[in-house]
ZALODO-506463 format. One line per 3 residues: number of its first residue (from 1); their letters; for each residue x, y, z of N, C-alpha, C, O. Coordinates in steps of 0.001 Angstrom, whole numbers, plus 524288, in hexadecimal, padded with zeros to 5 digits. Example, Ala and Ser with C-alpha at 12.3 -4.5 7.8 and 13.67 -1.06 7.14 Angstrom:
BEGIN
1> as> 83386 7E9C6 81E78 8300C 7EE6C 81E78 83390 7F31C 81E78 8379C 7F309 82111 ~ 83232 7F736 81BA8 83566 7FBDC 81BE4 83264 8001E 81EBE 83461 80472 81F67
This chain:
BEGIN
1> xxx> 7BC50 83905 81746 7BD65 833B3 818EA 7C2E9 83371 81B3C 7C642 835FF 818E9 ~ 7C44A 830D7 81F4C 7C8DC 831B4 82278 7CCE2 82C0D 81F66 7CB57 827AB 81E2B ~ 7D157 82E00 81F03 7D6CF 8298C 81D76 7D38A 82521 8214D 7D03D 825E9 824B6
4> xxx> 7D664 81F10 81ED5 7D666 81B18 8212A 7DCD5 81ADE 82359 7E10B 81B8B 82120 ~ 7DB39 81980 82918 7E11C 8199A 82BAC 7E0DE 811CB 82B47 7DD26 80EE6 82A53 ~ 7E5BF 810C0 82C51 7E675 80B27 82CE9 7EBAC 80A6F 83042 7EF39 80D6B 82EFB
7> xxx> 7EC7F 807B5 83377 7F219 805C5 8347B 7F2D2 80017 834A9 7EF3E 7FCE8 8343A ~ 7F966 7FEA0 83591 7F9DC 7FA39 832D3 8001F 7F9C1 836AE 8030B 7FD85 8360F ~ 801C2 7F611 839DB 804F1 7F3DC 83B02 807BF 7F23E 836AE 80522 7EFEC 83361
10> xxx> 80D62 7F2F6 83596 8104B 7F00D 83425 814BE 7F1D2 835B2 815A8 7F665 836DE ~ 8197A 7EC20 835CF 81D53 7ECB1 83605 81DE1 7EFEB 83E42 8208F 7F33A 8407F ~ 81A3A 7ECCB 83F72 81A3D 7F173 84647 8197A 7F6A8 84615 81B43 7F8C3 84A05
13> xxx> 81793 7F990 84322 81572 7FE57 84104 811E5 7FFE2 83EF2 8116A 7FFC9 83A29 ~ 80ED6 80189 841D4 8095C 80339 8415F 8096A 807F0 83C5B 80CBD 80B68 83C35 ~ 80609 80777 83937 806F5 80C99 8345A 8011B 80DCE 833CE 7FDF1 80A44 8330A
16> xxx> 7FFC2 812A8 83432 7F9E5 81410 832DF 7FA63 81674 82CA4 7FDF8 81936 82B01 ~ 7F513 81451 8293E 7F5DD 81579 823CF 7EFBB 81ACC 82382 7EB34 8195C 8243D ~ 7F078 81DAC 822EC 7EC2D 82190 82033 7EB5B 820C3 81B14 7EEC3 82124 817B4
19> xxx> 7E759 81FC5 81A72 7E58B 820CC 813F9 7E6B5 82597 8139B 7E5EF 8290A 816DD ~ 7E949 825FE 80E29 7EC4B 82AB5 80B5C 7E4F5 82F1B 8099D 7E046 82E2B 8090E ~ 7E830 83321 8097E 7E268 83523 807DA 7E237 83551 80210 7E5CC 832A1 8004F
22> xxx> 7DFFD 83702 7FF2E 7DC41 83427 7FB48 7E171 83546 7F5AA 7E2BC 83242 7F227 ~ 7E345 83A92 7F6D5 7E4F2 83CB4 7F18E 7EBA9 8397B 7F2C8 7EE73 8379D 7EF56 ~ 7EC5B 83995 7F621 7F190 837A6 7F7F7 7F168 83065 7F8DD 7F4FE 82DA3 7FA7F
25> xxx> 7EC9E 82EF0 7F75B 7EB2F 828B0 7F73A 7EC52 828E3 7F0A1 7EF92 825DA 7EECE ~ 7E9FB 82BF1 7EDCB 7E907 82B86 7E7C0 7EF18 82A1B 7E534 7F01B 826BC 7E1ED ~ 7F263 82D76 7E792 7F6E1 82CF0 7E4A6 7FA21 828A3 7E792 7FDC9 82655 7E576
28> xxx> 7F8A3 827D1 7EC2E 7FA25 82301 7ED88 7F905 81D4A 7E9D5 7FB63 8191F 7E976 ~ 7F4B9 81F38 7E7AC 7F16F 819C0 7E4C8 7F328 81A45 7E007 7F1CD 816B3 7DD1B ~ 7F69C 81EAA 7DD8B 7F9CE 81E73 7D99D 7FF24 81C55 7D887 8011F 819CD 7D4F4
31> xxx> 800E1 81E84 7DD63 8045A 81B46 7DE13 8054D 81353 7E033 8097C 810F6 7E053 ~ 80091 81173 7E158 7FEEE 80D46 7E2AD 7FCC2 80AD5 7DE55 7FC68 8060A 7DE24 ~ 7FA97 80EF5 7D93B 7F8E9 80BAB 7D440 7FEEA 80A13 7D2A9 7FFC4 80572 7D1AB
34> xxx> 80325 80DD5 7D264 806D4 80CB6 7D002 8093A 805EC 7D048 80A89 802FD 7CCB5 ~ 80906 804CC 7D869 80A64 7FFC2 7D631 806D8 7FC0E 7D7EC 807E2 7F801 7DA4C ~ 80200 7FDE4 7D66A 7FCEF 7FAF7 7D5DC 7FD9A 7F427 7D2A3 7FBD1 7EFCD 7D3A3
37> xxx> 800A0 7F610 7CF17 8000C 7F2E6 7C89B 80533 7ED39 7CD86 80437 7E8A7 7CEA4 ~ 808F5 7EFC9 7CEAB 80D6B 7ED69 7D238 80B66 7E930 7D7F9 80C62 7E4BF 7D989 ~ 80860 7ED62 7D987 805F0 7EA11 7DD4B 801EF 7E6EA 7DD15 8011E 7E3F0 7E0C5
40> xxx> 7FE34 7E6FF 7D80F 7F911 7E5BE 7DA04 7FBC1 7DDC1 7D881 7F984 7DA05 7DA8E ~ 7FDDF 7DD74 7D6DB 7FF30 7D703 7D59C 80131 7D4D7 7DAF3 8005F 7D097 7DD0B ~ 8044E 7D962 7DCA4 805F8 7D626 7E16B 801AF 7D6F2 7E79C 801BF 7D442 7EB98
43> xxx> 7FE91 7DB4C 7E65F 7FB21 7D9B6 7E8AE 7F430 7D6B3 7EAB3 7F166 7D536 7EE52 ~ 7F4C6 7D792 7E441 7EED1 7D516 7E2CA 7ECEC 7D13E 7E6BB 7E974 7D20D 7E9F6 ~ 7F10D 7CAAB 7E5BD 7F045 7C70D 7E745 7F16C 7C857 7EE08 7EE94 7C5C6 7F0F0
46> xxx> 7F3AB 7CA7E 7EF98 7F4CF 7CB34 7F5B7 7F006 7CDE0 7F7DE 7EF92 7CD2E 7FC9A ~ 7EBB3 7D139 7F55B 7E84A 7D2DF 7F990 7E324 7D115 7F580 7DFE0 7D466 7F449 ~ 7E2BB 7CB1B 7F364 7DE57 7CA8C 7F132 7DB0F 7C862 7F6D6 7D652 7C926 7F724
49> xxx> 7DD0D 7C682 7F9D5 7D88C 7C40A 7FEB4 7D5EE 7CA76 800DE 7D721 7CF16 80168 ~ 7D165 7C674 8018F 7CC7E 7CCB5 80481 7D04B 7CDA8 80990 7D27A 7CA52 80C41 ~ 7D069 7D31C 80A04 7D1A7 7D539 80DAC 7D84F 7D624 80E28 7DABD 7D863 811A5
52> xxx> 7D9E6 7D40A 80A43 7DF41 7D3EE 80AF3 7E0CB 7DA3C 8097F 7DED3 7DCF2 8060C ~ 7E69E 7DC39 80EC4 7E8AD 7E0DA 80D1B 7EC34 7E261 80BEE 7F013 7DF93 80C75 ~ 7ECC2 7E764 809D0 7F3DB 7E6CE 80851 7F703 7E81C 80C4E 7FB90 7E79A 80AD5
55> xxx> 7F6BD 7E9AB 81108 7F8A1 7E914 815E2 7F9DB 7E23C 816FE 7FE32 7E08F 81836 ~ 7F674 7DFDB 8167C 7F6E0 7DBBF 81842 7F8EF 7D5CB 8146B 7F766 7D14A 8151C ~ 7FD40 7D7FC 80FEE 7FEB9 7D4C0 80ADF 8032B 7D33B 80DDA 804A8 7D5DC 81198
58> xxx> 80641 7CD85 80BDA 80AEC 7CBC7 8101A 80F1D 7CE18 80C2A 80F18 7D087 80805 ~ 81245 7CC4E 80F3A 81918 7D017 80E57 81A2B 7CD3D 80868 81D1F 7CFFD 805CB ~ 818D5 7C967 8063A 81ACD 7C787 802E9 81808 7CC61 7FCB1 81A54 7CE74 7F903
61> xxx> 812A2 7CC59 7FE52 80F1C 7CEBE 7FA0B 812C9 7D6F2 7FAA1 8140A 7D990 7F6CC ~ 81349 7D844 7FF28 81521 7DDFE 7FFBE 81A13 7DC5B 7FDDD 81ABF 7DF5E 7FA2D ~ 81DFF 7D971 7FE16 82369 7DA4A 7FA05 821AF 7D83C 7F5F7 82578 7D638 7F3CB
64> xxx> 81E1B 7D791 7F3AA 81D94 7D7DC 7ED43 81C88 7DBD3 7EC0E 81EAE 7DE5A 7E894 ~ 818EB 7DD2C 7EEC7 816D2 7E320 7EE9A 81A6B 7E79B 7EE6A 81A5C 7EB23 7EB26 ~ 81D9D 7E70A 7F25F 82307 7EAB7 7F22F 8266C 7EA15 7ED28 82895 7EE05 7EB70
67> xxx> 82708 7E581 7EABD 82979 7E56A 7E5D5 826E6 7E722 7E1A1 8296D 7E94F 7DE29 ~ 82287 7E69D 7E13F 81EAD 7E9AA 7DE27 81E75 7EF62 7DD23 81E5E 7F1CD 7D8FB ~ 81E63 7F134 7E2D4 82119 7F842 7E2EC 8252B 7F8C4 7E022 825B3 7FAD5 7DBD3
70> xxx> 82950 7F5EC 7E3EC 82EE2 7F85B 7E0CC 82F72 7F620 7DACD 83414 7F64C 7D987 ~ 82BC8 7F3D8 7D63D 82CCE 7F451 7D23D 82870 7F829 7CFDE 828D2 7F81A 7CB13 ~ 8263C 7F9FA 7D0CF 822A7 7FF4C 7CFE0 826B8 804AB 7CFEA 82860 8073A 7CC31
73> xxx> 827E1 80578 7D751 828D7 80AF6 7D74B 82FA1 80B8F 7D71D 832BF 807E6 7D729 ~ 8307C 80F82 7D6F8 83478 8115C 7D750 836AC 8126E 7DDAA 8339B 811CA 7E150 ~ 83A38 81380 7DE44 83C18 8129C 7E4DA 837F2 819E0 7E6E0 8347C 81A9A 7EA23
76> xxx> 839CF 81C84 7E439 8365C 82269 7E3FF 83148 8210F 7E39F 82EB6 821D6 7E79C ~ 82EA5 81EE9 7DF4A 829C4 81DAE 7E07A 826CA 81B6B 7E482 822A4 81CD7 7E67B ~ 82A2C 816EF 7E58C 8286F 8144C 7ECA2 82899 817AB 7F0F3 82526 817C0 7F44D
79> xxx> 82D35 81AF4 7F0FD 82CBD 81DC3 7F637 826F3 821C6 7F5CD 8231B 82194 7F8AF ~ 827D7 8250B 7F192 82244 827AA 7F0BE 81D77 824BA 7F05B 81998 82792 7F03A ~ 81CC5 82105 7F02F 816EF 81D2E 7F1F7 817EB 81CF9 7F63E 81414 81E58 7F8CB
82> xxx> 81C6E 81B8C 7F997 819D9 81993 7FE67 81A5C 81DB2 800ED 8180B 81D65 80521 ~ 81D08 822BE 80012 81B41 828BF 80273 81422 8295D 80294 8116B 82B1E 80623 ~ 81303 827EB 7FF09 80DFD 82A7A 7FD8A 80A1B 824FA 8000C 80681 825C9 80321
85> xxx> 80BA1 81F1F 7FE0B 8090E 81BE6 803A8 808E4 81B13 8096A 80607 81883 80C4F ~ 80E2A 81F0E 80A55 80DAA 81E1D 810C7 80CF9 82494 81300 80B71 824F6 8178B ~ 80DC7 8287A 810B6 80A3E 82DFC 81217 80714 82D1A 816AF 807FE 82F6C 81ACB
88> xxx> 8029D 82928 81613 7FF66 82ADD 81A7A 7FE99 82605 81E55 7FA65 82469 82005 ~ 8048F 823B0 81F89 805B5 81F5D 82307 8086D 821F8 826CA 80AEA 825FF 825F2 ~ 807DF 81EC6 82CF5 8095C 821FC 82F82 80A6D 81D14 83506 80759 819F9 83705
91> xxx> 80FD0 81E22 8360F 810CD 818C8 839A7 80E16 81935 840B8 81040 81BDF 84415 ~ 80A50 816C6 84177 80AF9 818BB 84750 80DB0 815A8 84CA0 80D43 8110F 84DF8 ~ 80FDA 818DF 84E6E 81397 8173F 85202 80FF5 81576 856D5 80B65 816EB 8573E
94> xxx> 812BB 811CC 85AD0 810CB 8109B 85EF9 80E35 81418 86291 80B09 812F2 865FE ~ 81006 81897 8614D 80DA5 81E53 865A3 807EB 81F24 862CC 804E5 821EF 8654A ~ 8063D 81D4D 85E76 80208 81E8D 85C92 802DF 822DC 85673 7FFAF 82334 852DE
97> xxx> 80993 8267C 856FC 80A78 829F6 8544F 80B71 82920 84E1E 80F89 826D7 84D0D ~ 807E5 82AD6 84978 807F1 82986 844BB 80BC5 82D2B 842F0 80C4F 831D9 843E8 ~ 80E84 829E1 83FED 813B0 82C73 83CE8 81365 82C38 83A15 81364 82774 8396D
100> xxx> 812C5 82EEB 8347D 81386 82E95 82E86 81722 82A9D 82C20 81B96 82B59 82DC9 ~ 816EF 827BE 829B8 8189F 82512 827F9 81EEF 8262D 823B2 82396 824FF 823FC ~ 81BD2 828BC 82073 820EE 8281E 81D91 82523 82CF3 81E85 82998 82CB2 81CB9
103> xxx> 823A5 83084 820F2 829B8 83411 82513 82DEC 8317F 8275F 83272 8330D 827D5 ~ 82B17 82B92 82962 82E85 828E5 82B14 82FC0 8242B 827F9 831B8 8205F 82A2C ~ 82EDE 82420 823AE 82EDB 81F20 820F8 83420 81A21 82336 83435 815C4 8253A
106> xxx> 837D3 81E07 8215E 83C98 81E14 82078 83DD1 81AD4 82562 83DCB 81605 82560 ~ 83EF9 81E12 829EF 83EBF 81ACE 82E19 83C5A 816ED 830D7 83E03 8140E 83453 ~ 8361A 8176D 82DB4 833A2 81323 8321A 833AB 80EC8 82E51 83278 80AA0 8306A
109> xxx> 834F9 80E59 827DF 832F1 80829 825DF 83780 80653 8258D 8375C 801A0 8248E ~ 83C8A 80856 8260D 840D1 806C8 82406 840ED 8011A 82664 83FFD 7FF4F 82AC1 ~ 842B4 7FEB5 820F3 84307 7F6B7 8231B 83E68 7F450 822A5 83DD9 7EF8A 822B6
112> xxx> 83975 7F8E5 821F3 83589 7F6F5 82334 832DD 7F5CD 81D37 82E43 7F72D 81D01 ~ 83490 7F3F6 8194D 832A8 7F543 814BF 82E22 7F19D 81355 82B3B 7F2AF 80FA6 ~ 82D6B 7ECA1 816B0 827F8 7E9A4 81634 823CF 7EAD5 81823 81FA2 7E9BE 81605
115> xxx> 8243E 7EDB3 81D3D 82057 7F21B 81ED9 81E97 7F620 81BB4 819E8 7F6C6 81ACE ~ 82270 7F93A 819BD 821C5 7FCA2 81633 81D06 7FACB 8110A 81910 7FD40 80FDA ~ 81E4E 7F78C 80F82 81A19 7F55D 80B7D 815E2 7F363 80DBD 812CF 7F19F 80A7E
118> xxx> 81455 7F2EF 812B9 80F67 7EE2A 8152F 80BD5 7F4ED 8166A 80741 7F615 81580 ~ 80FAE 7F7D2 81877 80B11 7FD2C 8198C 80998 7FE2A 813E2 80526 7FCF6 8127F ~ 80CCA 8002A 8109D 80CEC 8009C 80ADF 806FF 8000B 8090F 803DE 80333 80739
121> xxx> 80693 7F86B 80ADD 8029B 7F730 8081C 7FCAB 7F8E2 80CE8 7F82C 7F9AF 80B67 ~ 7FE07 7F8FC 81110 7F94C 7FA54 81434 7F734 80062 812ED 7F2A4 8019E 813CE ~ 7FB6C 80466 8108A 7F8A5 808B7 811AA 7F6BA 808DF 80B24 7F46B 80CC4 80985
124> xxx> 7F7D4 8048F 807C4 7F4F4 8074A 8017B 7EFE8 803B2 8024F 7EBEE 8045E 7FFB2 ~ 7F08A 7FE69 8078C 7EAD8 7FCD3 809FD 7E5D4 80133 80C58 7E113 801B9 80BD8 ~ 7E988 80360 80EAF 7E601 807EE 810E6 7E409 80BDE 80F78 7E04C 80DC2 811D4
127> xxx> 7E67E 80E6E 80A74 7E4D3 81158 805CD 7E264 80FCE 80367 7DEBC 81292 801F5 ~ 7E2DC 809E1 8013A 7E0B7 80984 7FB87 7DD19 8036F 7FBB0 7DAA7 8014D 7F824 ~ 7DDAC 80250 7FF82 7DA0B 7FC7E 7FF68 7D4B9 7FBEF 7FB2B 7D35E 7F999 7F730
130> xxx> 7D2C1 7FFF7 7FF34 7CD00 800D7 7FCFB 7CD4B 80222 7F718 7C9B6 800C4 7F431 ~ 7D1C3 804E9 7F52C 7D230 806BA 7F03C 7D30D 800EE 7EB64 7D13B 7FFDA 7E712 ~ 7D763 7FE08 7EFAE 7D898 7F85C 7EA81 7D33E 7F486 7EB84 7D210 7F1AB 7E7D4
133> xxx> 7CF4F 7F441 7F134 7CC9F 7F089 7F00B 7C8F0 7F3A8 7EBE3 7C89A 7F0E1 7E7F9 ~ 7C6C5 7F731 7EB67 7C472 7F98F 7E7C9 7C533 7F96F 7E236 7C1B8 7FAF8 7DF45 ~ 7CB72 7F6EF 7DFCB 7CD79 7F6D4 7DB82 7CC04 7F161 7D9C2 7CAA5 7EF89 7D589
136> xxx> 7CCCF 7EF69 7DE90 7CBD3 7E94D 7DF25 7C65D 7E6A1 7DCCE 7C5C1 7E265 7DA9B ~ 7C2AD 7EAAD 7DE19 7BC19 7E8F9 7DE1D 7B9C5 7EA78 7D7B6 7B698 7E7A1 7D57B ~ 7BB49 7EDD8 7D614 7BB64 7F207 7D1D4 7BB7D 7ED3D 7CBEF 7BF92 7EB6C 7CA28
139> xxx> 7B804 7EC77 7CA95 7B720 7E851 7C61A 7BB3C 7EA4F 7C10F 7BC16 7EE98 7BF0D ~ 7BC58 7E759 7C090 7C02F 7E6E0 7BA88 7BBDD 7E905 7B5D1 7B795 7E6D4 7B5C9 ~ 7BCCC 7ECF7 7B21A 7B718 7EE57 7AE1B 7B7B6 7E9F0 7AA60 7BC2C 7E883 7A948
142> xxx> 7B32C 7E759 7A80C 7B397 7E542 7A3BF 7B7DB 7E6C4 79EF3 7B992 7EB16 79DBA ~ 7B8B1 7E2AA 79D2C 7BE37 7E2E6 797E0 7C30E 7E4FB 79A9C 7C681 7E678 7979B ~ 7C3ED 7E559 79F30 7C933 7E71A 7A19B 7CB7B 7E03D 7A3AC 7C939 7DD46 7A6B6
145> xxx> 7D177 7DF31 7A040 7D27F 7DA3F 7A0C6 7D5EB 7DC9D 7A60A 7D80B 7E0E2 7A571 ~ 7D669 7DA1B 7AABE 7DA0F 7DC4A 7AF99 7DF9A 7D8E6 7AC8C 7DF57 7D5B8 7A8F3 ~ 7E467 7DACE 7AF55 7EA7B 7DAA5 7AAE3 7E9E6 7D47A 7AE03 7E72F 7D3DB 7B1EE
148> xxx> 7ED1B 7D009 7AB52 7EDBB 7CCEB 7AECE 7F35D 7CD5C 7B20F 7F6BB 7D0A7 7B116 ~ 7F3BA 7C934 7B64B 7F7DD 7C9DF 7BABF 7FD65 7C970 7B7F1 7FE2F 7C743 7B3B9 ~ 7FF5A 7CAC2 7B99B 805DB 7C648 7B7BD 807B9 7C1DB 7B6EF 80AC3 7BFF9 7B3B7
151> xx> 80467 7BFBE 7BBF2 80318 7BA30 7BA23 80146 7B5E9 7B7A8 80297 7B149 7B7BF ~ 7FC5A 7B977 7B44D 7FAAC 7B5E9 7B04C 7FCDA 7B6C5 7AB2A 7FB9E 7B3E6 7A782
């Protein structure tokens, strides 16, 4: 079965996302359980409408989200997730020419740190969609009470 390619404008920059291949997705999704528990509050309510994506959440819901990271990881831990989430991103330039992404990190996001999080969330869209609506559908077993929110 061939990767799902996707691209995605942002920020005037076209970025093509490859689905990671399978063994190099797994530990991605380990590292994504980690701040699973962090994110899922702040994103629950932002992609409950049908069809809604995490590419497509507004700037207000991605800086919660970003604060959510930085009380999880460590400054070392973040850079090594997003080594291992942007691996198989790749910017393409107006000539058509795909450039790896994170060789150039450095130079091409600098300033750019709200971009940085909007691809963020498009390429764990493009990996893992199919994987959270699937979590989504998956019935609760009898005698399992789900934790309640924070809010109640």
């Amino acid at each position: 079965m061939a990767l799902k390619v996707q691209s995605k404008e942002i920020g005037g920059v076209v970025y093509e996302v490859q689905q990671h291949p399978a063994r190099r997705a797994l530990r991605l999704v380990a590292r994504v359980g980690k701040l699973g528990k962090a994110l899922g509050g702040v994103l629950e309510g932002a992609l409950s409408g049908k069809g809604r994506k995490l590419a497509d959440l507004d700037v207000a819901v991605v800086l919660e989200a970003i604060g959510a990271v930085f009380d999880v990881l460590t400054p070392d831990e973040q850079d090594a997730f997003f080594a291992e989430l942007f691996a198989c991103t790749a910017i393409v330039e107006p000539t058509g020419q795909r450039v790896p992404l994170w060789p150039v990190f450095d130079a091409r996001m600098q300033g750019r740190a709200l971009d940085v999080y909007t691809l963020a969330f498009f390429v764990l869209e493009v990996n893992f969609r199919d994987f959270f609506d699937g979590l989504a559908s998956v019935p609760v077993p009898a005698g399992v009470v789900p934790s309640p929110s924070p809010s109640t």
